[in-house]
C-alpha positions in Angstrom: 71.6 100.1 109.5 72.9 96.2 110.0 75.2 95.3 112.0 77.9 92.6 110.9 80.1 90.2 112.4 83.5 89.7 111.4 86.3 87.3 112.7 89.8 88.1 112.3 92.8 86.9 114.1 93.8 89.7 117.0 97.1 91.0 115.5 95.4 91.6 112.0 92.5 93.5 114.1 94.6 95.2 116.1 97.3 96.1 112.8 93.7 97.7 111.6 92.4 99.5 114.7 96.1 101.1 114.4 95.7 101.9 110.7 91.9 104.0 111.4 93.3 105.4 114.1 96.3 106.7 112.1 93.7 108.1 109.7 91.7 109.7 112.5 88.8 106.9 111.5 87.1 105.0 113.7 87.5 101.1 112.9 83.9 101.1 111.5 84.9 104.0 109.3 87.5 102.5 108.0 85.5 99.3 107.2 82.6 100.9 105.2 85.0 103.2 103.7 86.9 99.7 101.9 83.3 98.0 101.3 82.1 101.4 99.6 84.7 100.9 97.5 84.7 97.0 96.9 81.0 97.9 95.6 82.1 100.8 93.4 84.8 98.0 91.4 82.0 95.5 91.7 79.4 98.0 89.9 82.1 99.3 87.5 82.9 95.5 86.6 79.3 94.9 86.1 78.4 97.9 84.0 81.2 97.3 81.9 80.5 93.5 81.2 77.2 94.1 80.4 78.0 96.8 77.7 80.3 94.7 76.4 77.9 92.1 76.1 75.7 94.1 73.8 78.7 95.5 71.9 79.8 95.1 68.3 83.1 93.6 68.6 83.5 94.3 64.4 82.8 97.8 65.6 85.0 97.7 68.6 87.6 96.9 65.9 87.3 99.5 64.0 87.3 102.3 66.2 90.7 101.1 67.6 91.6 101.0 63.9 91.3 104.5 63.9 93.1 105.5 66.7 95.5 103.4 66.0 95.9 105.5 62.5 95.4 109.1 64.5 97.8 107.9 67.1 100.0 105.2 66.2 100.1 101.5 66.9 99.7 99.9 69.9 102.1 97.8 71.7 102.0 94.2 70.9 
């Protein structure tokens, strides 16, 4: 496990030691908790970006056609 360093200014550190302890987290809980989820959006983004890369935007088209037909129009 690493350890990291982080500097904040002391009310926003304090503001967050009150916020774990409200949740019955330790600061450090709190923390990875936020970065677990930071890297689950990051991963998500990723995934989805490189699917789209590969995707068939004629295809793409299409398929909203249909649902567009099965479930009326979207919004402009």
């Amino acid at each position: 496990m690493a350890t990291m360093t982080i500097r904040l200014p002391d009310d926003k550190h304090e503001r967050l030691k009150r916020l774990a302890e409200q949740r019955g987290l330790s600061l450090n809980k709190l923390i990875e908790e936020w970065s677990t989820v930071a890297l689950t959006e990051f991963d998500a983004e990723t995934r989805f970006r490189l699917l789209a890369a590969k995707g068939d935007a004629k295809k793409a088209l299409q398929v909203l056609d249909k649902l567009d037909a099965a479930f009326g129009k979207r919004p402009n």
